[in-house]
PLY file of the C-alpha trace (Angstrom):
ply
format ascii 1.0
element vertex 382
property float x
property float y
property float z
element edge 381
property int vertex1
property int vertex2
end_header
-119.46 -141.56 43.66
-118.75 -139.13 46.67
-119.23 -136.73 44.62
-122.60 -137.71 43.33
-123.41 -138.52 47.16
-122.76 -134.65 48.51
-124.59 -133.12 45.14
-127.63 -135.52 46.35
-127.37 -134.49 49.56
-126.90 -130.47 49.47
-129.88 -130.97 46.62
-132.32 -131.91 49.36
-131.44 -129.74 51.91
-131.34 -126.85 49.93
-135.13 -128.29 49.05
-135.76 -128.44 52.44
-134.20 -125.02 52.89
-136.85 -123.36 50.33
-139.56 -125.35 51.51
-139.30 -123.38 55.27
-138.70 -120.07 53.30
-141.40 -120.17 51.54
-143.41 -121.90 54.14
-142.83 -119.15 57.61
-145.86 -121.09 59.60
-143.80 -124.37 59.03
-141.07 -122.98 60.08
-141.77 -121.60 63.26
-143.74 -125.09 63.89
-141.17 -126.88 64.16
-139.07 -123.81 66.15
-141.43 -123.49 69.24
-144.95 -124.04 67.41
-148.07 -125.34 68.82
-147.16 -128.71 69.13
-144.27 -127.93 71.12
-146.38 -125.97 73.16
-148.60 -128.51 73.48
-146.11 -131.02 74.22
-144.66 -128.99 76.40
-148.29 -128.60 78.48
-148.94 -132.26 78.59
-148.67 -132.79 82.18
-150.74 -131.84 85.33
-150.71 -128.11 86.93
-149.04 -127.96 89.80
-149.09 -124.96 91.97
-146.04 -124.99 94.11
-145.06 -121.32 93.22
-144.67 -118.46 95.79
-143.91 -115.37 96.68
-141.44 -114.03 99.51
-142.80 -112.03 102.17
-141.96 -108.68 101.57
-140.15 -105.89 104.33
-142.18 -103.98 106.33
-139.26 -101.06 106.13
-139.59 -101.29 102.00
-143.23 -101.09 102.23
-143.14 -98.19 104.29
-141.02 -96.28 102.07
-143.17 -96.71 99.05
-146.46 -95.83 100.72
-144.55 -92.68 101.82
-144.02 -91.79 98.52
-147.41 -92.49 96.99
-148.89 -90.29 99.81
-147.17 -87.23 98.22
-149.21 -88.08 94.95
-152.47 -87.76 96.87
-154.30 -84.49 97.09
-155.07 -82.05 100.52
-158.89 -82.75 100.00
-159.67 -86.34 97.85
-161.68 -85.26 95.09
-163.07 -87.70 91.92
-162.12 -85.10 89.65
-158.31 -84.85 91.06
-158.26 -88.78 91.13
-159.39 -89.39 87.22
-156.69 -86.37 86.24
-153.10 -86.92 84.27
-151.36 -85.12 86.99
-151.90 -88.06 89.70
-151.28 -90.36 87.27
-147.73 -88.99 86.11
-146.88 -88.77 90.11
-147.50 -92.62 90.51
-145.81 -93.68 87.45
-142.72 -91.97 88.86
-142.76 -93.94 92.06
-143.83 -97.21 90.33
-140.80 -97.02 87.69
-138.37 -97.25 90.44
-139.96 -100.26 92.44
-140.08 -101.72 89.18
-136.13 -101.18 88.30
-135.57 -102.64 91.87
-138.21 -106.12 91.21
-139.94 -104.32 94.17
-143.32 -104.10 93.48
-144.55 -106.52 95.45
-144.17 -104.06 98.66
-145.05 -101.06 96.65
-148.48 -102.59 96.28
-148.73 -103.35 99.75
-148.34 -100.05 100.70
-150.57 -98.94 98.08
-153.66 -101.25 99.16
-152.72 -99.90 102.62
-153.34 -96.23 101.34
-156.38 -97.30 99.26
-157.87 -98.45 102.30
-157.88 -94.66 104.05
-158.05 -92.97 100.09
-160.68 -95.45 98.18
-160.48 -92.99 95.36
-157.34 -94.11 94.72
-157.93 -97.49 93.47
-159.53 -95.23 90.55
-156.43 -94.32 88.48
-153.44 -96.56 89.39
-154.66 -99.38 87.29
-153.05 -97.94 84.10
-149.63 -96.81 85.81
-149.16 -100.27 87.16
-149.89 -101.95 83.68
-146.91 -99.05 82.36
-144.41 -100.23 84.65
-144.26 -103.64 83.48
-141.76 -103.53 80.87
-139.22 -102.10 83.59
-139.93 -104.48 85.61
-138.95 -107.20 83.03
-136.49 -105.93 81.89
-135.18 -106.00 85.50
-135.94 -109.68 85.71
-133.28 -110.69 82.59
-136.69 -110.96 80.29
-137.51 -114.19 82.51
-141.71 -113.70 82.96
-141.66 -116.66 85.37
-138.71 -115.05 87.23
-140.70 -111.91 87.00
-144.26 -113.31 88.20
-142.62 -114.57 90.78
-141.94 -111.42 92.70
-145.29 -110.35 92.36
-148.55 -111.87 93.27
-150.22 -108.77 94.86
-153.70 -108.02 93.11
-153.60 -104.12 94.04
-154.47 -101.89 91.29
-156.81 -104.70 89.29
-153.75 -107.02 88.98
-152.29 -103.72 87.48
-148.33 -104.54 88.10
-149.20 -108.53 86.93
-151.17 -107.47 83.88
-148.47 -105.06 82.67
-145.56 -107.91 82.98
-147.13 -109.64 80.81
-148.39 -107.28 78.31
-144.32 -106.24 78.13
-143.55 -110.30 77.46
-146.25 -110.18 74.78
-144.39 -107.05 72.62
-141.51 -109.50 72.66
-144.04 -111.57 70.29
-143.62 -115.12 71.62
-143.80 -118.22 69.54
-146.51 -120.60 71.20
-143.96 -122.37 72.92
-142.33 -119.46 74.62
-146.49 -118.79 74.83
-146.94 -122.32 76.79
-144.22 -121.32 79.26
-146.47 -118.30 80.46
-149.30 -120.59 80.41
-147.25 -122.77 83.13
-146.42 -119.72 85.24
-149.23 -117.95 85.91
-150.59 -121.64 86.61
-147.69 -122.52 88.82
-149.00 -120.02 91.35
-150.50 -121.16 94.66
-152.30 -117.96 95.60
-155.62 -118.21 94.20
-155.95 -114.38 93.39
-152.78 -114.89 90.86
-154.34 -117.55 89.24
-157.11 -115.39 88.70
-155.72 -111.62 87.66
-152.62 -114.00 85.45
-154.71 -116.30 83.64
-156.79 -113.46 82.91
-153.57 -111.54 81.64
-152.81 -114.20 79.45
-155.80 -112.85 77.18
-154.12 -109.70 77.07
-151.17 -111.25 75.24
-153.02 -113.09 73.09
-154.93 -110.11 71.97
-151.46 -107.92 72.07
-150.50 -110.96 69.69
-153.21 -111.83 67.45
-155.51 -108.51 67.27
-158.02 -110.93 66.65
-160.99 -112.63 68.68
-161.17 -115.58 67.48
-157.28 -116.33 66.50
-156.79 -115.23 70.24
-158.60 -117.74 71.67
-156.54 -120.31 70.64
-153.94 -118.97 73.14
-156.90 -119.86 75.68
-157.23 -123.36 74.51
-153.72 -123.92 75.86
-154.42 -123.11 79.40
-155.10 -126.79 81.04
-157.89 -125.84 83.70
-161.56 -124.16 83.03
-161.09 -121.20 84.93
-157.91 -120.52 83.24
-159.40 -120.68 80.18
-162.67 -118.46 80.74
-160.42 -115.97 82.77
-158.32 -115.73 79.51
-161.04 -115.21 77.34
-162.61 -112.42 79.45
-158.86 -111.09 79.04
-159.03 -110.96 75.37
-162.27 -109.07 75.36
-160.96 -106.69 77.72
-158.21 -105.63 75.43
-160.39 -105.72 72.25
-162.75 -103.00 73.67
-161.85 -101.65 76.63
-157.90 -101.93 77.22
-156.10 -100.15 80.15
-153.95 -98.86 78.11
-154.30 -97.00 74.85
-150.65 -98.78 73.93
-152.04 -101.11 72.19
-154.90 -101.46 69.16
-158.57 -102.09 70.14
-161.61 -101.71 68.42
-164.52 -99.13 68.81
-166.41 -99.75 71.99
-169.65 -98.97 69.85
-169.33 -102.23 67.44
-169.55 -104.41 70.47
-172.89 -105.15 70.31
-173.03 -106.13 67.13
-169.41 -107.49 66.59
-168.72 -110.11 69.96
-171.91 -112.42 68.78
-169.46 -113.31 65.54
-167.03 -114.14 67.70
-168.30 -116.33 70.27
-169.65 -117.83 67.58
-166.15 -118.75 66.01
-164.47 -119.13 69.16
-161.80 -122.13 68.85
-162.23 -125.24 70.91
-165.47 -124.48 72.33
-165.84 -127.74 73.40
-163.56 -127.39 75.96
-164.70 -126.52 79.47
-164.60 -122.81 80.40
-163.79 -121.87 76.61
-167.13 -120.38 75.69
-167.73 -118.86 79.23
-164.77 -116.94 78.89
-166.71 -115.71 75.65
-169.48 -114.75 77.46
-167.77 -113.48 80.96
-166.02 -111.07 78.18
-168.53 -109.97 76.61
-171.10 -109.21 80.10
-167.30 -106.83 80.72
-167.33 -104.92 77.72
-170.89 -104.52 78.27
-170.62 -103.44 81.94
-168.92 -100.74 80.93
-171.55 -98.48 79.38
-173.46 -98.88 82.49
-170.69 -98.35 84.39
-170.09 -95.00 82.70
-173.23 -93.53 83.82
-171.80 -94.50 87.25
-168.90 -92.36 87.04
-170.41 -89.56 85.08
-173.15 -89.01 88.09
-169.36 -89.22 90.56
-167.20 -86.82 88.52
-169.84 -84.21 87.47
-173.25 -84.06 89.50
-172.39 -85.56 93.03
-169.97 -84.46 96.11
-167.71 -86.02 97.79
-168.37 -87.92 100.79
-171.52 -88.75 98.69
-174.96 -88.10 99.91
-176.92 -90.40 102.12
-180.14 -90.85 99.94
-178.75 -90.80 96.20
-181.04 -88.38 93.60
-184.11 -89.99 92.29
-182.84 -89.47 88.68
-179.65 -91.07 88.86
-181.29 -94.22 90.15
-183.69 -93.95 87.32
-180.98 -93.33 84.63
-178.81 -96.95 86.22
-181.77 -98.63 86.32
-182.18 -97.68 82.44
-178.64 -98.46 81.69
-178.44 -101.57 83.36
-181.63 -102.77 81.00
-179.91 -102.11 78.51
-176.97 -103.79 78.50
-178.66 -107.00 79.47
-180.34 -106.69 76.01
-176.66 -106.41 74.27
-175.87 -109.80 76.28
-178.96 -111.52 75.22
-178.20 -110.52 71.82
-175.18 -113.06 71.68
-177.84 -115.74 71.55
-178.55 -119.39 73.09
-175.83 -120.00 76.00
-173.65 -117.22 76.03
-176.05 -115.23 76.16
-177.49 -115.99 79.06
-174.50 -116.69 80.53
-173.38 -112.96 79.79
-176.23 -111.67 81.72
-175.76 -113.77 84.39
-172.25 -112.69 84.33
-173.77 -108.85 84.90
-174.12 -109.55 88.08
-170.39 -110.04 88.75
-169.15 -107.21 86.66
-170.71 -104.37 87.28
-170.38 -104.53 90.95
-166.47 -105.70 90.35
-164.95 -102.26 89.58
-163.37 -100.73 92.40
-165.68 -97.62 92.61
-166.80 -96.34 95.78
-170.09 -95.65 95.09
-170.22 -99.41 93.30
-169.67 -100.42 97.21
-173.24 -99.09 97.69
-176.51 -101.85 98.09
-178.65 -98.74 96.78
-176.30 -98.35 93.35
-176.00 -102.25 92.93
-179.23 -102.73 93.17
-180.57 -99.62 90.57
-178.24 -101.08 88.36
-179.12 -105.01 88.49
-183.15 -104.12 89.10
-183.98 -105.16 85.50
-181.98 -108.28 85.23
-183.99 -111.10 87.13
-184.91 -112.04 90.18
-181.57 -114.28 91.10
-179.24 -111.94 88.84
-180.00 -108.79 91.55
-179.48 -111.03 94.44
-175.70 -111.75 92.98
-175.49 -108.68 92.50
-176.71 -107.08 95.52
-174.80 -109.77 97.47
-171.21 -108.80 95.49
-169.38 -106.48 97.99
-166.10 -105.82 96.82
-163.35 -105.05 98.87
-161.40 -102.17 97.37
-157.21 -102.62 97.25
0 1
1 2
2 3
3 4
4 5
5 6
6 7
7 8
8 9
9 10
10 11
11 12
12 13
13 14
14 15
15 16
16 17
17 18
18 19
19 20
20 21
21 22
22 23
23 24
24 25
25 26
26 27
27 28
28 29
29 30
30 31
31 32
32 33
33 34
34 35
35 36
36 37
37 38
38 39
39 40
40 41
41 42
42 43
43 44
44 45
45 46
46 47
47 48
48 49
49 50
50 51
51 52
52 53
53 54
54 55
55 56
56 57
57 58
58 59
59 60
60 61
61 62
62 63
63 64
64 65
65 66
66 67
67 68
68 69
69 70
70 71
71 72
72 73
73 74
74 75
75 76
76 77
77 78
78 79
79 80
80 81
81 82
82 83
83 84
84 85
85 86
86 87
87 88
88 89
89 90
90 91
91 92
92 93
93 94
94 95
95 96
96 97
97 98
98 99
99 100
100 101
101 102
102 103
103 104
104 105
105 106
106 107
107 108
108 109
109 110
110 111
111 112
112 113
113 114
114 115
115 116
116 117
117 118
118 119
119 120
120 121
121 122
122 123
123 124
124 125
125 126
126 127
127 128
128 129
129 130
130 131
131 132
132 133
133 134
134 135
135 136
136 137
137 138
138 139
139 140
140 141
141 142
142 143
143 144
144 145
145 146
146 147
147 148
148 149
149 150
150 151
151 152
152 153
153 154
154 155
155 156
156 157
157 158
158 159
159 160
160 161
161 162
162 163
163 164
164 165
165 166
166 167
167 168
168 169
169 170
170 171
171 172
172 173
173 174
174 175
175 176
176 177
177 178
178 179
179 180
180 181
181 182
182 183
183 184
184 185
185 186
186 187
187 188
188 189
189 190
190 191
191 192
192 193
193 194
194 195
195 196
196 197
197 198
198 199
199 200
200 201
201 202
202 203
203 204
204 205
205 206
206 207
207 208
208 209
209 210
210 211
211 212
212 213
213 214
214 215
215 216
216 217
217 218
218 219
219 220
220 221
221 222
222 223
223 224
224 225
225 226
226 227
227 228
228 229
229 230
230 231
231 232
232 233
233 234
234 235
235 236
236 237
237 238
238 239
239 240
240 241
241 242
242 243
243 244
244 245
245 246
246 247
247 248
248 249
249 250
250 251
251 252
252 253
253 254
254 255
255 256
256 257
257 258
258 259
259 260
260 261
261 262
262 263
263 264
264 265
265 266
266 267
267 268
268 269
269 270
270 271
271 272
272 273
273 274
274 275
275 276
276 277
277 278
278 279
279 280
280 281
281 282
282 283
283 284
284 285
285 286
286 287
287 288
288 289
289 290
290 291
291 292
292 293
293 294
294 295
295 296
296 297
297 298
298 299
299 300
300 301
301 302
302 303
303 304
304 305
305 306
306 307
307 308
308 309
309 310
310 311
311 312
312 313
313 314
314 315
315 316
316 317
317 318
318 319
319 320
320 321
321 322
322 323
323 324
324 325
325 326
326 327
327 328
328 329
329 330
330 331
331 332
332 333
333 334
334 335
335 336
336 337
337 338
338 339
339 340
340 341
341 342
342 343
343 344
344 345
345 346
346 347
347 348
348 349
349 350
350 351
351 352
352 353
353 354
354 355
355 356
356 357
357 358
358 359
359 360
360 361
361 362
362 363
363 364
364 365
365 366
366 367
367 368
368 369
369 370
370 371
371 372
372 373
373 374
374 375
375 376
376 377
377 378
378 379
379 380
380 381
């Protein structure tokens, strides 16, 4: 009869066994899926986490070191080069193997201050060092996160932490527990620049639009949630890095309608404006090349006074015509994408986007209450 009894029972787990093998999703459900994950986001956000002030000796040091990166005579053509970019990289690596990037990027916003052009190229080095940097943590991203809430560099050093967690390829569980970091954090700009990170991963993840924005249904507060979508768009056309796949910038247009379209849990709040608030990004950025085209090639630095007649013609033209591609995703997001024009083009920290004279040739054909946002958007370059 025993015998019977353990034949019965090794028959049904071995069942069970091939049932999971030849069901993976099952599987990992029930190892960290997205009920877990769920479960596991059930309760309110609470931001109670900070962090530690940072030494003013430390800082020092590191914006010592970045000065030697910076040329005799700043110069937009020196600033969007490899070579400065290879300098910082070298100085970033080692704040990261220390968990010290929190004063690096004080010093940094300290030098960016006196050297705006710098706020040009250290976006991508701070994304690179990110991997060090968690690797220095134990692998821990809410360890990590939580010796850095600086937003120098574009939220470079944040970003880059967690595009390194998402090469480890969470399951949604071990998703849900960066969800709850980046929305542990009381300092508003963290919520911001790590919600909007968390679109990174998902993209890093998925590859996919629409099977990213799932990730953003599990963030528990609307601005989470449109921060990650605008995060997901970012990496799909215009990444900061080129470490990871993206799609050609020229399918935009036509591509991102078919995915707000399709974009999970849209009834949520903040879900479909992350969509749009993507989308009125990707689009910026054509617009926003013209911007550093007229910089690089066809303008000195200090920049004139009274800015040629034909550039102002050729961002007024430019900034038409992206409105158009926003409009072109159709009933609310569309309209919410141009709206959102008026947020990101000024956004980019550019000097000459610190002009009224740019912002306004570039918002002139967008409405009445669109230029007036964007007039009104002064960014504070760090």
């Amino acid at each position: 009869m025993k015998k019977i009894l353990y034949l019965f029972i090794f028959s049904i787990a071995s069942a069970i066994t091939l049932f999971y093998l030849l069901n993976p999703t099952s599987y990992r459900t029930s190892n960290g899926g997205w009920d877990e994950a769920e479960i596991y986001l059930a309760g309110p956000v609470i931001r109670d986490m900070y962090v530690k002030q940072v030494d003013d000796n430390i800082v020092d040091g590191y914006q010592n070191k970045i000065s030697e990166c910076l040329p005799s005579v700043d110069n937009a053509k020196y600033y969007s080069s490899n070579e400065i970019k290879e300098c910082l990289i070298l100085v970033f690596n080692k704040a990261g193997i220390k968990l010290e990037t929190q004063a690096l990027a004080t010093g940094l916003s300290n030098l960016i201050i006196k050297h705006p052009l710098l706020g040009l190229p250290c976006h991508e080095p701070a994304h690179l060092v990110g991997e060090i940097t968690l690797k220095a943590a134990g692998g821990d991203i809410k360890k990590a996160l939580a010796t850095h809430d600086h937003p120098s560099c574009e939220a470079g050093f944040i970003h880059g932490l967690i595009d390194a967690f998402a090469i480890t390829k969470p399951s949604p569980l071990e998703f849900a527990k960066l969800v709850d970091a980046c929305e542990s954090s009381a300092d508003t700009n963290m919520f911001h620049y790590c919600t909007h990170g968390i679109g990174h991963a998902a993209w890093i993840l998925t590859e996919d639009g629409v099977k990213a924005s799932k990730y953003c249904a599990l963030l528990r507060t609307p601005e989470g949630r449109a921060q990650c979508g605008e995060g997901v768009m970012m990496d799909m056309f215009e990444p900061a890095t080129t470490r990871f796949p993206s799609l050609d910038r020229k399918l935009a247009p036509t591509h991102l309608p078919d995915v707000c379209n399709n974009w999970e849990r849209k009834d949520l709040p903040g879900m479909l404006q992350g969509c749009a608030h993507g989308a009125s990004f990707v689009f910026s950025k054509k617009a926003l090349a013209v911007v550093y085209d007229w910089s690089e090639n066809k303008l000195t630095y200090p920049y004139p006074d009274i800015l040629p007649k034909e550039m102002i013609t050729a961002l007024e033209k430019i900034g038409e015509e992206v409105k158009n591609y926003c409009l072109g995703l159709g009933g609310f997001q569309g309209l919410s994408c141009s709206n959102d024009l008026s947020i990101a083009l000024p956004h980019v920290p550019h000097p000459l986007l610190l002009r009224e004279d740019v912002r306004t040739a570039l918002c002139s054909k967008l409405g009445k209450e669109i230029l007036k946002n964007c007039v009104n958007q002064v960014r504070v370059n760090l």
